[in-house]
Each structure stands twice: as structure tokens, then as C-alpha cells.
C-alpha positions in Angstrom: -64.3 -42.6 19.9 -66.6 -40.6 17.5 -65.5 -38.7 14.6 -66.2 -35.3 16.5 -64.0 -36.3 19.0 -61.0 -37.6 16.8 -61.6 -34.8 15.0 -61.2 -32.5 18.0 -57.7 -34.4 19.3 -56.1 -34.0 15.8 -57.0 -30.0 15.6 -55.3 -29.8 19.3 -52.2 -31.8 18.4 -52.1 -29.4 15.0 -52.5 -26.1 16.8 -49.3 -27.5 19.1 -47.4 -28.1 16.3 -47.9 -24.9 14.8 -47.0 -23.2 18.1 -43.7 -25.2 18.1 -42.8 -24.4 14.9 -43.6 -21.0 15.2 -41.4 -20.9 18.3 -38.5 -22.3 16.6 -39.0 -20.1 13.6 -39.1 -17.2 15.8 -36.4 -18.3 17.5 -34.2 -18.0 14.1 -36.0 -15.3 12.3 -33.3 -12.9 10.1 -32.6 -10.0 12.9 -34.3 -7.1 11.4 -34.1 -2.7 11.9 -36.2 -0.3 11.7 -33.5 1.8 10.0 -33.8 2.7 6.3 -30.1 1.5 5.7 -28.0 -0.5 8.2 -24.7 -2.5 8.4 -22.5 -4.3 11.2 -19.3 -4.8 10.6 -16.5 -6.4 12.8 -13.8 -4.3 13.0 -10.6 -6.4 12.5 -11.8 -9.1 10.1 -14.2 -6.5 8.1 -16.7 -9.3 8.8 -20.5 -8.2 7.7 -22.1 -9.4 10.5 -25.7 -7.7 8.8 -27.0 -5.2 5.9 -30.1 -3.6 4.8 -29.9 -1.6 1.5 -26.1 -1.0 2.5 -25.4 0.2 -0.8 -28.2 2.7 -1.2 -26.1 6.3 -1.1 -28.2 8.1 1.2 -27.4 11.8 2.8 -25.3 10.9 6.1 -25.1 14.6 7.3 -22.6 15.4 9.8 -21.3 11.8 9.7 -19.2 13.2 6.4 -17.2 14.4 9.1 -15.4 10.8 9.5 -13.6 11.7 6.1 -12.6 15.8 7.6 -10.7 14.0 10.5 -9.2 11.0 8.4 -7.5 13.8 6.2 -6.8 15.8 9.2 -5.2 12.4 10.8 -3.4 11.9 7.6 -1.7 15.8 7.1 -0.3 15.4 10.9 1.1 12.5 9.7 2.4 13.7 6.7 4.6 16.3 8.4 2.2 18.6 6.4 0.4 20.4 9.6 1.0 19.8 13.1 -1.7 19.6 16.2 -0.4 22.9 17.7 -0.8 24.8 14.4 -2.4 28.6 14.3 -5.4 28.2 12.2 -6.7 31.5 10.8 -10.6 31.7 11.2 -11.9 33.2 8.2 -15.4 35.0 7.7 -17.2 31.7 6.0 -15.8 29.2 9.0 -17.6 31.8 10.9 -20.7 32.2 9.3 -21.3 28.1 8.9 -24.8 27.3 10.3 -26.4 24.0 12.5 -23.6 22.6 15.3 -20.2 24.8 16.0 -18.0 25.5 18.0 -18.5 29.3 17.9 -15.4 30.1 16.3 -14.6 34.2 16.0 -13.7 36.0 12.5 -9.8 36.9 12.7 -9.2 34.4 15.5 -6.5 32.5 15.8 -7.1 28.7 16.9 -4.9 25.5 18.1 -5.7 22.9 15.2 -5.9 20.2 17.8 -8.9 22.5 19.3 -10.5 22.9 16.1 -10.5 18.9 15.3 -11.6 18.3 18.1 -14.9 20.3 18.5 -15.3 18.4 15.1 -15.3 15.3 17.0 -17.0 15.8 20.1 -19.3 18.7 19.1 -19.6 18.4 15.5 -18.3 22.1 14.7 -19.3 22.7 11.6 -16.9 26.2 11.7 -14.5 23.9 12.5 -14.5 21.7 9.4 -14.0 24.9 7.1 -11.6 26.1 9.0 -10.1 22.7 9.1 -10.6 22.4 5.5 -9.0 26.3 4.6 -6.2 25.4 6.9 -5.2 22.5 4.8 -6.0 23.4 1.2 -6.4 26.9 1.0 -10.3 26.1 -0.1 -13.3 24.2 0.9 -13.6 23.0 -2.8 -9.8 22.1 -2.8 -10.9 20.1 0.2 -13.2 18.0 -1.3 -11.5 17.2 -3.9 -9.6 15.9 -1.9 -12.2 13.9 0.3 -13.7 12.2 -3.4 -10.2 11.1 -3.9 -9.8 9.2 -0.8 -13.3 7.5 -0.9 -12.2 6.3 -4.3 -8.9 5.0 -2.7 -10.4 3.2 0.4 -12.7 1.6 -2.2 -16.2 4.1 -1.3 -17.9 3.3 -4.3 -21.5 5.1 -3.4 -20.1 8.1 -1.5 -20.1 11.7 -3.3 -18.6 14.6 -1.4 -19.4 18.1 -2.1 -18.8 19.9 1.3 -16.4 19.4 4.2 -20.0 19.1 7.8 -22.5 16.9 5.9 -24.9 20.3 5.7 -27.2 19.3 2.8 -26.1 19.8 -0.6 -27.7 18.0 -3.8 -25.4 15.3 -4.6 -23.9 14.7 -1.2 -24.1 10.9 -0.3 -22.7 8.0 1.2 -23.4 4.4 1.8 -23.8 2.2 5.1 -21.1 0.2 4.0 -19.0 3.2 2.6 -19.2 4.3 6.2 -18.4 1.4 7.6 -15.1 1.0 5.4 -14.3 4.5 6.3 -14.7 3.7 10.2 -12.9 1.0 10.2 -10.2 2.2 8.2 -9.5 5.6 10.5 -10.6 3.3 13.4 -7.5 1.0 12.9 -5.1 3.7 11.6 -5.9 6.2 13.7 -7.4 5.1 17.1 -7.0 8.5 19.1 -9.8 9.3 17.1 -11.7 7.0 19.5 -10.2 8.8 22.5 -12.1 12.3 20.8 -15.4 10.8 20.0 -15.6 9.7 23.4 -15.1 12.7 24.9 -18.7 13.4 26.8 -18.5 17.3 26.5 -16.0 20.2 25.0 -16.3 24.5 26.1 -14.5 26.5 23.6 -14.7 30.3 24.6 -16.3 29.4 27.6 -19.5 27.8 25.7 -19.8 24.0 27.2 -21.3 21.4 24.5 -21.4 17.9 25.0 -21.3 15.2 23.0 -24.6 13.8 20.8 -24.0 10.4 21.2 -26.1 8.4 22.8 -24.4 5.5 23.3 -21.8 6.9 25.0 -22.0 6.0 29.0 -24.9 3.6 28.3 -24.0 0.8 26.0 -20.9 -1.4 27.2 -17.3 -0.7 25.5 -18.9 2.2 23.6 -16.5 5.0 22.3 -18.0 6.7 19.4 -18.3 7.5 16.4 -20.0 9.8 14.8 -24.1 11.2 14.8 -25.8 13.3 12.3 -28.9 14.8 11.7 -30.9 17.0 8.7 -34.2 16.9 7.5 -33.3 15.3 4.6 -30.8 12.5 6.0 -33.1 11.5 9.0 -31.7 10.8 12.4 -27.8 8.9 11.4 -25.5 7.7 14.0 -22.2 5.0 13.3 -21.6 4.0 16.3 -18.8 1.6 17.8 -18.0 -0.5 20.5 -15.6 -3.4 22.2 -15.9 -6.2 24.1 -13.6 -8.2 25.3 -11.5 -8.7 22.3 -13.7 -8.1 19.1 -15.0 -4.3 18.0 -18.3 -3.8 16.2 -18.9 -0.8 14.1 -23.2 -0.3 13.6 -24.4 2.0 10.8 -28.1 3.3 10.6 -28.9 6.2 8.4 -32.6 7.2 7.8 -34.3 7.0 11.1 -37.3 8.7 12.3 -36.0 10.0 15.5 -33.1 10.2 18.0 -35.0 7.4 19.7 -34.9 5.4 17.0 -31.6 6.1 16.4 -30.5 4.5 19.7 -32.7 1.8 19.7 -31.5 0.5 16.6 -28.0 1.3 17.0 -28.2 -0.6 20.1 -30.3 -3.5 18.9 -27.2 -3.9 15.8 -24.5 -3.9 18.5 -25.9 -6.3 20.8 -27.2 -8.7 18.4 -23.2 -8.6 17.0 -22.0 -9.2 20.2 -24.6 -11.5 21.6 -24.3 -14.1 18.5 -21.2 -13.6 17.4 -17.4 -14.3 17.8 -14.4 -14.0 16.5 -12.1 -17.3 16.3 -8.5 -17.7 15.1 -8.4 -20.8 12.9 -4.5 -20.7 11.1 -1.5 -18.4 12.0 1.0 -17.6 9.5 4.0 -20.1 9.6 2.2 -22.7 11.8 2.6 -26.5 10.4 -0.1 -27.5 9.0 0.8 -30.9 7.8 3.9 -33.0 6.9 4.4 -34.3 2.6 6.3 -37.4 1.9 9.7 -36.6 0.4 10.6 -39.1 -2.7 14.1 -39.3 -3.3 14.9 -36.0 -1.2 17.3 -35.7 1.7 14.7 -35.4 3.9 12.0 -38.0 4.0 9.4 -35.6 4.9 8.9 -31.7 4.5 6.8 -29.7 6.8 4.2 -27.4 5.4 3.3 -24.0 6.6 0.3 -22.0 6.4 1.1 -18.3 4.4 -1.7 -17.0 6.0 -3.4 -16.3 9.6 -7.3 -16.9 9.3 -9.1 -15.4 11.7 -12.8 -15.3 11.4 -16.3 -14.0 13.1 -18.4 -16.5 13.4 -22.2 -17.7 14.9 -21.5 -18.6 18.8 -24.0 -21.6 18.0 -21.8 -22.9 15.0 -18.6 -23.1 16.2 -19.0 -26.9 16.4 -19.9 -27.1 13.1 -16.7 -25.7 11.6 -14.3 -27.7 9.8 -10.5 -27.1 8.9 -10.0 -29.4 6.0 -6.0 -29.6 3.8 -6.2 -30.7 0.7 -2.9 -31.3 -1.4 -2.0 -32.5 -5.8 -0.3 -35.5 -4.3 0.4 -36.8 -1.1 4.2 -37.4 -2.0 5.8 -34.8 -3.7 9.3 -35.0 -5.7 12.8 -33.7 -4.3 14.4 -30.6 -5.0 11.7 -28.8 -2.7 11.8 -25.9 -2.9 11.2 -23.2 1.0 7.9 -21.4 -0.1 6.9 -23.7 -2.9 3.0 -24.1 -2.5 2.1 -27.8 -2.0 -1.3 -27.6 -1.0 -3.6 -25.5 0.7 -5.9 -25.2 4.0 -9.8 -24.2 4.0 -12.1 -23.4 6.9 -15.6 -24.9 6.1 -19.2 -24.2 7.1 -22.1 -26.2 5.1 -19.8 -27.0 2.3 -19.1 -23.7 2.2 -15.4 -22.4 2.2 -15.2 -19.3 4.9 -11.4 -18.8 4.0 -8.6 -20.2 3.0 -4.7 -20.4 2.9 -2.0 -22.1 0.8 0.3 -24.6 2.7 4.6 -24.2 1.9 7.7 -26.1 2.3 9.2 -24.8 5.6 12.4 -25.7 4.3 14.3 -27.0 1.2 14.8 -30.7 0.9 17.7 -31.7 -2.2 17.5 -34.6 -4.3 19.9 -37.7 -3.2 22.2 -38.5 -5.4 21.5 -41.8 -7.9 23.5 -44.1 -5.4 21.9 -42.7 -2.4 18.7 -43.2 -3.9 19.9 -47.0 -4.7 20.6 -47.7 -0.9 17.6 -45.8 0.2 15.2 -48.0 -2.3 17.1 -51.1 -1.2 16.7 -50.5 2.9 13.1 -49.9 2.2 12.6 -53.1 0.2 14.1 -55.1 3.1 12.0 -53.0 5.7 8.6 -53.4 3.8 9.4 -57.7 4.0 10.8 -57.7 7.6 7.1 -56.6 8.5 
């Protein structure tokens, strides 16, 4: 064989490795959106399934309206307003501009009406009216709004009005927004029955819902869209499958086709490669400690702690539920609830989570003759082997 042609058999079997490799690197690339800021987050653990500059406080337009119906959720609660109250429409409810609800000057509304053209339509009338209802003020409302973002732990999210409408200052993060969804999400899940709602007439004017995901995407039922010039196209979005929720964020995007594309693309790659797995539950035995000199020989130990977890479908078999304890015999008294050791899930070295292990039950110390006898059977045991 000539060197043209070895040289020509090697460059072949190169170009086929590079193919494969490609393939495979392909095959694993990072998902990646087109958004300017995205998260997914599954709703019961909080998992973050995915982020892109999640942090960045961004305007999220009429998705501030997540906060308006958390407080509104949290006042019916309260005992402080109640879903068939009056609200008085006043002249700046009235005059609000972008999405309403066509709320009337002097009218008198059902509160339950008003919050929910905030959730299907997006009324911005119906978020000062909301707001005036409750506080007295739009200002007195915010103030309120900044004070429950600092609660639920919304450290990039600025309010200074009740709709989203731009205002310099007015931000929030992907991940702020997903804390928020999750949080009214699990506390308040008629929310979920509102956003869902396809379309809403108030005063005989029929609106529908801007969601797009609604009716399209499997298990989807809401959350929230939004839309200025300055924030972009924003939409979080939710859904469930069988038993696990996903709540996508994307703020920043070019158009309401991008906007569903990538919400779409976040959801589906959660659900597609991901699930959730339930490791420990609270007060099941983990193990069983050697008792010295105790009335019981052995103590079961319990975990204090469910673990629960999302994890890659195609790693499952990789994860690894290791106990580790300070001795493998521990010393009577014993006391129910003493920590004796503690139980990790695993992935590439790397602990996912974690619980510490207790004495189901209290085990005495024998008394010195007890001990004698017990020491002295044992001897005899260990030779009759």
C-alpha cells in the first residue's frame, strides 16, 4: 500500500471519528434558550432544573401581577376582605392604560370579579382597584408588595407599581419569579384554576386569556404573560405531568413566538429528562446500632427527614444512598431522637441531600449484675462457635 493510499484510509477513519464524537457531544450539549433570562424550577422540591442570567433583575411587566394576587390570596385569608366584597372603582383604576377589564368610575364591583380579570385578562384597572381596595393607596400597596419579596427571600425584585406598566426601577428576577410561583402555586392553588381560565366578559366585553400554552402544551394551567417595550415578550408558565409540576420563566424575548417556543422548549426538556424520586421518608428505619450494655441489644434508627429529589432519567442508576455513623456500637442510656448518624444520597461523589438518622426508642443501661451475666453468656457463646 502506498503512502497516498494509507494516507487516504487514515483521513477516512479520522473524519468518522469526528462525526462520532460530534454525535455524542451533541447528544449531551447544555440545553440552551433563546430567551435573555430563563429558569426551570420543579415545583415541590424547588429543584433548578436550568438558569440563564436568573439573577439579572429585568422589567417582567404584567408578570408583577403574581405578587397583586398573592396579597389578594393572603387578605381573604386573613379575614381582612372577603371574595364577595363591593370594591369602589375610583377615577385612576379607571383611567389605567394597556390590558383591562373596562372597569367604570363610581362602579361598584365583586372583588372575586376584579381578581379575576387580573388573572385571566390581565386588568390593569383591576390591580388599582385591587390595590385601593386593600390599602387605601397604590403606594400603600407596594409597600406592601417590597415587603413580601423581602420575606419570600426576592432578593432582585423592586416594586414600584401594582400591573408591571413600566416604571424606572421596576424589576424582578427569573428566579425571584419562580420563588414567587411556586410559593402562591403551593399555598394558593385556585390561583391555577383562574389562570386557566381561556376567556373572561365583564360588562359584556369578552377577552380571553394570553397564554399560549394554555390548550396546547400538556398539563398546562397558567401562569402569568407580560409584555412592554421595554421588558420584551415575558411569560412564566406552568404545567404537570403525572406527578411532578414544572414552573418555566423567560423574560426578554423578541416576540410572542418566541415566547412560546422557548417556554415550550424549557418545559419539555424538564419533563422529558427529568424526574422526581423519593429516596428517605421521615421515620422510616434506616439501620439498626449495636447497643453496649443497654436493655436492648440493638436500637433502630430513623431518618428525621423525607428526601425527595428531581433527578436525570438517565442517572437514576447511578445514585447511591450511603449511612454513615461515629461508631458502629453506641453506649446505653439511648436516648428517642438522639442523632447517631446520618443518611446521604450521592451522585459523582457528590452529596444531593441528606438526613440525620435517630434512636426510635430509648434503650436504659443494665444494671452492673446484668451486665455481668450478659458479658458472661457472651463469652460462652463466642467459644461454643
Amino acid at each position: 500500500m502506498n503512502n497516498f493510499k494509507i494516507f487516504k484510509k487514515l483521513s477516512g477513519i479520522i473524519i468518522l471519528l469526528v462525526i462520532v464524537f460530534n454525535f455524542h457531544a451533541n447528544a449531551f450539549a447544555q440545553f440552551e434558550t433563546a430567551a435573555g433570562s430563563a429558569i426551570l424550577m420543579e415545583a415541590s422540591t424547588g429543584e433548578i432544573l436550568y438558569e440563564k442570567n436568573s439573577d439579572v433583575p429585568l422589567p417582567p411587566a404584567s408578570i408583577t401581577k403574581v405578587m397583586t394576587l398573592l396579597i389578594a390570596f393572603e387578605a381573604i385569608e386573613q379575614g381582612l376582605v372577603d371574595w364577595n366584597d363591593d370594591v369602589s372603582i375610583s377615577e385612576k383604576a379607571w383611567r389605567m392604560e394597556g390590558s383591562k377589564m373596562f372597569l367604570q368610575v363610581g362602579d361598584k364591583v365583586k372583588l372575586g370579579d376584579i381578581i379575576t380579570g387580573i388573572s385571566v385578562v390581565s386588568a390593569n384597572d383591576g390591580c388599582v382597584a385591587l390595590a385601593e381596595h386593600l390599602y387605601g393607596s397604590e403606594n400603600a400597596f407596594v409597600n406592601v408588595m417590597n415587603q413580601r419579596a423581602k420575606e419570600l427571600g426576592m432578593t432582585n425584585s423592586t416594586f414600584k407599581n401594582s400591573s408591571g406598566l413600566p416604571s424606572e426601577g421596576h424589576v424582578m428576577s427569573a428566579k425571584d419569579i419562580a420563588i414567587l410561583s411556586r410559593f402562591i402555586i403551593e399555598n394558593y392553588p385556585e390561583i391555577l384554576e383562574l389562570e386557566s381560565q381561556r376567556e373572561f366578559t365583564y360588562n359584556n366585553i369578552r377577552q380571553f386569556n394570553r397564554n399560549p400554552l394554555l390548550g396546547v402544551f400538556e398539563g398546562a394551567d397558567g401562569l402569568k404573560t407580560g409584555w412592554t417595550e421595554e421588558a420584551g415578550y415575558c411569560l412564566v408558565g406552568t404545567a404537570k405531568q403525572d406527578d411532578i409540576r414544572m414552573i418555566s420563566v423567560v423574560l426578554n424575548t423578541k416576540s410572542e413566538q418566541e415566547r412560546f417556543e422557548t417556554s415550550q422548549e424549557l418545559l419539555t426538556y424538564g419533563f422529558r429528562n427529568f424526574k422526581k424520586a423519593d429516596f428517605v421518608e421521615a421515620g422510616e428505619i434506616i439501620e439498626t446500632l449495636n447497643v453496649k450494655n443497654g436493655t436492648k441489644e440493638t436500637v433502630s434508627l430513623v431518618a428525621n427527614d423525607s428526601i425527595s429529589l428531581v433527578i436525570p432519567v438517565s442517572r437514576e442508576k447511578d445514585i447511591e444512598i450511603i449511612t454513615s455513623f461515629d461508631d458502629e456500637t453506641v453506649k446505653a442510656p439511648v436516648k428517642k431522637g438522639e442523632v447517631l448518624g446520618k443518611v446521604e444520597v450521592v451522585l459523582d461523589d457528590k452529596v444531593l441531600a441528606s438526613s440525620d438518622l435517630s434512636a426510635s426508642e430509648d434503650v436504659s443501661r443494665l444494671g452492673f449484675f446484668k451486665i455481668l451475666i450478659r458479658n458472661i453468656i457472651n463469652f460462652f457463646k463466642f467459644f461454643s462457635k
